[in-house]
ROSE-876008 format. One record per residue (C-alpha): residue in one letter; x, y, z. Coordinates in steps of 0.25 Angstrom, whole numbers, plus 5000, padded with zeros to 4 digits. Layout:
<sites>
AXYZ ...
</sites>
This chain:
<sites>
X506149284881 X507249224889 X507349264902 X508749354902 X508049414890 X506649454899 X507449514910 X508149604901 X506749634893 X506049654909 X507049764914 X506849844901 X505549834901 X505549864915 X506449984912 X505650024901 X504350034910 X505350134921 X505550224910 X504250234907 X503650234921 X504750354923 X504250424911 X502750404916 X503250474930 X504150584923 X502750624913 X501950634927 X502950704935 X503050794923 X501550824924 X500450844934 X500550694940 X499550684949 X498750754939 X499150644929 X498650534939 X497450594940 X497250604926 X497550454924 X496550414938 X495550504930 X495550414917 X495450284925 X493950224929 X493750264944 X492550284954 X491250354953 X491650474962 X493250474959 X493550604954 X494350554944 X493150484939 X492350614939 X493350714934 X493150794947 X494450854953 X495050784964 X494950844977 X495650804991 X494550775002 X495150705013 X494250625022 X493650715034 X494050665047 X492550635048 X492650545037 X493950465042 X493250445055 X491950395049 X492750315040 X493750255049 X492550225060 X491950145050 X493350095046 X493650035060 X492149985062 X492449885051 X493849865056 X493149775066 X492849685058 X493449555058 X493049505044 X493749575033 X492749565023 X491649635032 X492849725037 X493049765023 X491749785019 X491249865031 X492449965030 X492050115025 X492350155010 X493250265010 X492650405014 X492150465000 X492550354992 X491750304982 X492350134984 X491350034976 X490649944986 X490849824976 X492149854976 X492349874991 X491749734992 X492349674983 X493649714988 X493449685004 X492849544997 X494249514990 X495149555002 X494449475011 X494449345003 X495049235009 X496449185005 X497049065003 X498449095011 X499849055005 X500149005019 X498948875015 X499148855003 X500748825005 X500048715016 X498948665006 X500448654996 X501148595006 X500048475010 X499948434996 X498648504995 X498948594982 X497748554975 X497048604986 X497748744986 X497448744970 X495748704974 X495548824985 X496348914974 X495348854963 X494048914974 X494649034976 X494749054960 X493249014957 X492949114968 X493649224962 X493049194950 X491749174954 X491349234968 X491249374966 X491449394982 X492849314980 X493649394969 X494949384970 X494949264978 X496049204971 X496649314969 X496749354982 X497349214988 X498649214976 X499249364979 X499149324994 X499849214992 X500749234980 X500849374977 X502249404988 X503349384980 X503849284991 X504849164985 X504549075000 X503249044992 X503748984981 X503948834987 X502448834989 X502048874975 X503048784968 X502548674978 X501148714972 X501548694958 X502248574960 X501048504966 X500048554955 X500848594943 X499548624935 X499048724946 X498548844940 X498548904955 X499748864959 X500448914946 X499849054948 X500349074962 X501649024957 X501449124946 X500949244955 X502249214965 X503149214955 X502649354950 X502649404965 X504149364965 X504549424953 X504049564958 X504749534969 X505949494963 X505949634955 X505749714967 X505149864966 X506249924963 X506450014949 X506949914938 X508349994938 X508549974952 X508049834951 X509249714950 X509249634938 X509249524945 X507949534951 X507349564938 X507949444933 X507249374946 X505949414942 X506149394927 X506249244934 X505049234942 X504149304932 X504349174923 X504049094932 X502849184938 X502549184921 X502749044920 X501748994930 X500749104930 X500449064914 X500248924918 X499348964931 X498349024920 X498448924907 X497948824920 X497048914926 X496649064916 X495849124928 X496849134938 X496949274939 X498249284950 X499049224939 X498749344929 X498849434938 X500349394941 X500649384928 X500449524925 X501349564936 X502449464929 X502149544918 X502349694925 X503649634931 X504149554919 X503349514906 X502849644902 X501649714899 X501049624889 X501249504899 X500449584908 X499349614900 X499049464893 X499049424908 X498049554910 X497149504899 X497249354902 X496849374918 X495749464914 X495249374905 X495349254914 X494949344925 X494049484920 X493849534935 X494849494942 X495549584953 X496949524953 X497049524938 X496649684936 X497549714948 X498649674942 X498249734927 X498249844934 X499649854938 X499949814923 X499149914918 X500050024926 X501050104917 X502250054926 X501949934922 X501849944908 X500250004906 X499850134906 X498550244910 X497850194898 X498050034902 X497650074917 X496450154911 X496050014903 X496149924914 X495450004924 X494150014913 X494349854911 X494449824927 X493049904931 X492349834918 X492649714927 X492249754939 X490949744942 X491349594941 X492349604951 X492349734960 X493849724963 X494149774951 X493449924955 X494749924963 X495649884953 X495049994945 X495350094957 X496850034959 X496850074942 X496450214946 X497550214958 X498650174947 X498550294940 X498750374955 X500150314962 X499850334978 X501350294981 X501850394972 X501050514972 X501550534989 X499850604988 X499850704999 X499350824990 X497850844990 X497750834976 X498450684978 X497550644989 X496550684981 X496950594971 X497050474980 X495850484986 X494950474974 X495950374971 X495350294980 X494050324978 X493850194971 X494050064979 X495750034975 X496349934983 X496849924998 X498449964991 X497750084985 X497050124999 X498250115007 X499150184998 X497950314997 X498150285011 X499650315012 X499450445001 X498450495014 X499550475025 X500550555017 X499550665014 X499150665030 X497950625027 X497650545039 X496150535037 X496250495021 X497450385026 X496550325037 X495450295025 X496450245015 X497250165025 X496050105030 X495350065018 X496450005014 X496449925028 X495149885024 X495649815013 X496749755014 X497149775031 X498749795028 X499449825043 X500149935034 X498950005030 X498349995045 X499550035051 X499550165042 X498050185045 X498250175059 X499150305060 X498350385053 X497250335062 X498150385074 X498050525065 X496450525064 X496150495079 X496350345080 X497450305088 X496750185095 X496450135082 X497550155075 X498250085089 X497449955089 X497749955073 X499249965075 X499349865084 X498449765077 X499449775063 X500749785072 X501049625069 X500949635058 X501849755056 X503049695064 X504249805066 X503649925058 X503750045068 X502750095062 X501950015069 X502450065081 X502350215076 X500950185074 X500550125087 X501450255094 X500650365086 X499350295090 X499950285106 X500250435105 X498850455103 X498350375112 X499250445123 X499950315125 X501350385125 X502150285131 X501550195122 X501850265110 X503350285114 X503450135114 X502950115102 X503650235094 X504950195100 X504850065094 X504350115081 X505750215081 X506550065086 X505950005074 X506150135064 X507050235070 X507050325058 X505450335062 X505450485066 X503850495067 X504150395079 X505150475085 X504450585084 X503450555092 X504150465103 X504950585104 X503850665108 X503350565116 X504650565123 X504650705127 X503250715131 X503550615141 X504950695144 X505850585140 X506850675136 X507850585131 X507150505122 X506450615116 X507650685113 X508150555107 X506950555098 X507350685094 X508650665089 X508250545082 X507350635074 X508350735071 X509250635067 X508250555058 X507550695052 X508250835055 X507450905047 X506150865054 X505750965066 X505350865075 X506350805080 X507050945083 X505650985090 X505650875099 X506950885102 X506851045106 X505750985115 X506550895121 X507551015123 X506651105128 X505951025137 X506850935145 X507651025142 X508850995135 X509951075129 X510151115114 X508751175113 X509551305105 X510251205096 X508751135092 X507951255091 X509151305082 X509151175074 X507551185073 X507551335066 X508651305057 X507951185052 X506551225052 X506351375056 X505951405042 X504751295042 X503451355046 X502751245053 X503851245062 X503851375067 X503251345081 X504051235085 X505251315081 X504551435090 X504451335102 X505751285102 X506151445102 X505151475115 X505951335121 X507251375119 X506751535125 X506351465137 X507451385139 X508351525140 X509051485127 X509151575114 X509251545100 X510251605092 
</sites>
């Protein structure tokens, strides 16, 4: 098929998954949807005491605080420790949870494998020393295949190092294939790059909102991710990174069937391997072309394989998770939470953990986002996940901690005020007030739309009867958010108390606005006995 004539054959195909992707949505919201995914979790092979396994009725238990604190003591004992591995392995399971110990193991085991860094092999490139590269890559493959402690092994080193999406890397890798033409290694990373690329070139964006131009970019670099990634495996059949990014050329450009031949040819080459059902996995998903029944399959086929490689109980967890979409569900009811936290009741992976994290901070659920954050900290140590953890930290009574953590992840957060909003939350705490007003004004210098921030610098200011700057603050709320009350409270405050004049005008403002709310009934009482005292009357 020529290449003008595959472009036009992608974007309808793409446009024809849309519309049944829309459909899919416009049957659930037309139902009981999170019935629907419960339904679906229910048909899918989960743990021993997942309710979905057992049929009992899900049920929202949050953590008790004397959970969080035994768990996170435990959590920040093994925090300490420098290795990751005996870090990872001496962490505490979630409270309840019913996480395999193989699969704990196995998993603190593969994300604690050494890597063999971009950065070293461009050098080893560079000095004429690709053969060399193409030995150490050959180790880490028997080892994969081989060691049972070193799953993944090469797996793990080719989406380190290939798997961005970024062109500055392409000089190294043709250098690679210009020195050994025949490496299957070398060809596979070429392969898995060009992949990356493609994704990137089509963006995330809905296909009709998507310039043809960039699908005709990635139409481009899928041939000549297709092109090296069939050669990488005629050289060298085991080499599971290559069948892994050939069924995401598929998802992207080559269809269904591509996806599913390269499926069926990585298990084949490789029947346990972690990467290869990852990324069946995606395939399998009705977006992408599958459907409940094809997920249902594939979860069956990947826990026949597990006792050989443990891994695979999380991929069978992150199968059970597909049927459940965190992002979308915005889970704050208990029935949701419910949902998410037998979810998780199998191992998934660390992406899972932190997005059950973030279904907890929306809830409020300070205690159940502390656990989730954390264990997804343990697994993968992203500054994103810490820094998220370390507020609800703040929240449970741990503003020391959540301090020190702060500081320790702010390098590599550089110029994000939330940072800074973080570190003036846990100062607030802490009583360190002038402190935290150097910190929340920065975090406002960096985001002035940040009104949490102002907020609290505005209470700050008055507090410490910096009239002016409160008042500032004040305004800048009311101008960001006029329909929330607290900008109009602190600014009655300030009004009251310095005193300044317009008290009548505010008050008058804050009952149009907000005298029919109930939970605002004693402010708006307060500001009343305020402007009483101050020999004013409200007409």
């Amino acid at each position: 098929m020529s290449r003008r004539k595959r472009t036009v054959f992608t974007v309808a195909v793409v446009l024809l998954l849309a519309a049944v992707d829309w459909v899919s949505l416009w049957w659930l919201s037309a139902h009981d949807a999170p019935a629907t995914a419960q339904a679906s979790v229910t048909a899918l092979p989960s743990g021993p005491a997942s309710a979905a396994s057992t049929g009992r009725p899900l049920r929202f238990e949050p953590f008790s605080p004397v959970e969080v604190d035994r768990f996170l003591a435990k959590a920040r004992e093994a925090e300490k420790l420098t290795d990751p591995l005996q870090r990872c392995l001496a962490y505490p399971d979630p409270p309840r949870s019913h996480w395999r110990p193989e699969a704990v193991e196995a998993y603190c085991r593969y994300r604690s494998l050494p890597t063999l860094t971009f950065t070293r092999m461009r050098e080893l490139i560079e000095q004429g020393k690709a053969a060399e590269l193409d030995r150490r890559l050959g180790v880490a493959l028997q080892a994969q295949l081989g060691d049972p402690q070193a799953q993944g092994a090469l797996d793990r080193i080719y989406l380190h190092a290939f798997d961005n999406g970024s062109f500055d890397i392409r000089p190294t890798l043709d250098a690679w294939k210009r020195a050994l033409p025949d490496s299957a290694f070398a060809l596979a990373a070429s392969g898995m790059a060009y992949a990356a690329m493609a994704q990137k070139a089509r963006g995330g964006d809905y296909i009709r909102d998507t310039p043809v131009e960039n699908i005709r970019a990635m139409d481009r670099l899928v041939d000549e991710a297709d092109t090296d990634l069939r050669r990488a495996v005629q050289l060298e059949p085991r080499l599971s990174p290559a069948y892994a990014a050939m069924m995401d050329i598929g998802r992207l450009a080559l269809g269904h069937r591509y996806a599913l031949e390269a499926r069926a040819a990585g298990v084949h080459a490789a029947p346990a391997d972690y990467l290869v059902y990852g990324a069946a996995a995606i395939v399998a998903e009705p977006k992408w072309g599958g459907s409940p029944s094809e997920l249902h399959a594939l979860a069956g086929e990947v826990l026949a394989h597990a006792r050989q490689n443990p891994l695979l109980y999380l991929t069978a967890a992150d199968i059970h998770l597909d049927t459940f979409d965190f992002s979308s569900c915005n889970c704050t009811t208990p029935r949701q939470l419910a949902m998410v936290m037998d979810a998780v009741n199998d191992l998934p992976s660390f992406g899972m953990l932190s997005s059950a994290g973030d279904s907890a901070e929306m809830a409020g659920q300070h205690g159940l986002a502390a656990v989730y954050y954390s264990e997804a900290i343990r697994l993968a140590s992203r500054p994103d996940d810490r820094l998220s953890r370390a507020f609800h930290l703040v929240t449970l009574g741990y503003p020391s901690w959540a301090r020190a953590e702060i500081m320790a992840i702010a390098p590599a957060l550089p110029g994000r005020a939330s940072v800074y909003r973080g570190l003036g939350y846990a100062d607030i705490q802490l009583e360190e007030d002038a402190l935290a007003m150097t910190e929340l004004e920065q975090a406002v210098r960096l985001d002035y739309t940040d009104t949490w921030s102002w907020d609290e610098l505005g209470t700050l200011y008055a507090n410490h009867r910096q009239w002016d700057k409160a008042w500032a603050a004040a305004d800048q709320m009311i101008r960001q958010q006029p329909d929330d009350p607290e900008g109009w409270r602190l600014r009655a405050y300030v009004q009251a108390e310095q005193p300044r004049p317009g008290l009548a005008d505010t008050v008058r403002s804050f009952a149009d606005r907000f005298g029919d709310r109930p939970e605002q009934q004693a402010s708006l009482r307060h500001m009343c006995e305020a402007l009483a005292r101050a020999g004013n009357g409200i007409r």
